[in-house]
N, C-alpha and C positions, 0 to 999 in steps of 0.2 A: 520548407518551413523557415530553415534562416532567413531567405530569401525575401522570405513575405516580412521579418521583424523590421530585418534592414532598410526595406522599402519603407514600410511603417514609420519608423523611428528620423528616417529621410523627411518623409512629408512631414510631421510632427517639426524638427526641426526648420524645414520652408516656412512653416507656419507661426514658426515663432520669431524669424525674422522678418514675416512680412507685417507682422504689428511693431517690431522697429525699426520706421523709414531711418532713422538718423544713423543706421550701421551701413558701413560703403560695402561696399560688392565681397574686400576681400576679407570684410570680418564678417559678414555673412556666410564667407564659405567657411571659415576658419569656425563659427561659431557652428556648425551644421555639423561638420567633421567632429569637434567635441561632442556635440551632442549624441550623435548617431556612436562614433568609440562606449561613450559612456553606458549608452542606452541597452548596447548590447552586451557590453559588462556585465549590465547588471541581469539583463535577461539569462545568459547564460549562470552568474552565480543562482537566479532562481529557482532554475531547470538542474542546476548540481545538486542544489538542497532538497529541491524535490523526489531527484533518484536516488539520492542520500536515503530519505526518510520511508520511500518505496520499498526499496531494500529491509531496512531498520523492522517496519511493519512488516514483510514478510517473513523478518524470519522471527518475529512474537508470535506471527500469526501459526507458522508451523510448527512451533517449540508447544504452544495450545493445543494444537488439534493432536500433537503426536501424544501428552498427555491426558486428551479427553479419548483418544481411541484407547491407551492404555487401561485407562480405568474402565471403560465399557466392555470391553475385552475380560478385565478382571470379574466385573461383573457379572457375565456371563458365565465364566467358571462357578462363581460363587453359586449361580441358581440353578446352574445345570447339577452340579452337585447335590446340592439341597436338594433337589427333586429325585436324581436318583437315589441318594436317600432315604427320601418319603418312598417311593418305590418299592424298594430295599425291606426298608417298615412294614409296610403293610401288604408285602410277600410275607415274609417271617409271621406278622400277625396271623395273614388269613391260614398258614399252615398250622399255627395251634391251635385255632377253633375250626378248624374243617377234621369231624369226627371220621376217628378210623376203624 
């Protein structure tokens, strides 16, 4: 993948010395060499702030879901309970109106 920028950023420079004829050989290579150092500068600060923010996102993302698994979790006790419960309720009920 480097491989391919460099290349990239090569032709891209050829190309932008071949629209100015008035630069001599060795400021075309010189202007090529800037170009291509810079090019890839910046491609890699891109690719850092990228995996920068990768990172960043992943760990919101996990701090979220460890929070929404906690409350559904919660939740569940909450209606498991309630239900036995209700359960609980209407044991005791049906045993006071079931004649002895």
């Amino acid at each position: 993948m480097a491989r391919a920028h460099q290349d990239e950023a090569r032709r891209e420079a050829e190309e932008l010395c071949a629209r100015l004829p008035w630069l001599t050989s060795s400021q075309a290579e010189d202007l090529t060499r800037h170009y291509v150092h810079h090019r890839l500068d910046l491609t890699c600060r891109m690719l850092r702030a990228t995996v920068d923010r990768a990172a960043e996102l992943r760990g919101e993302y996990e701090t979220r879901y460890a929070a929404l698994r906690r409350d559904l979790l919660r939740r569940h006790a909450v209606y498991a309970c309630a239900v036995l419960a209700c359960a609980g309720g209407l044991s005791a009920l049906a045993g006071l109106l079931t004649p002895r």
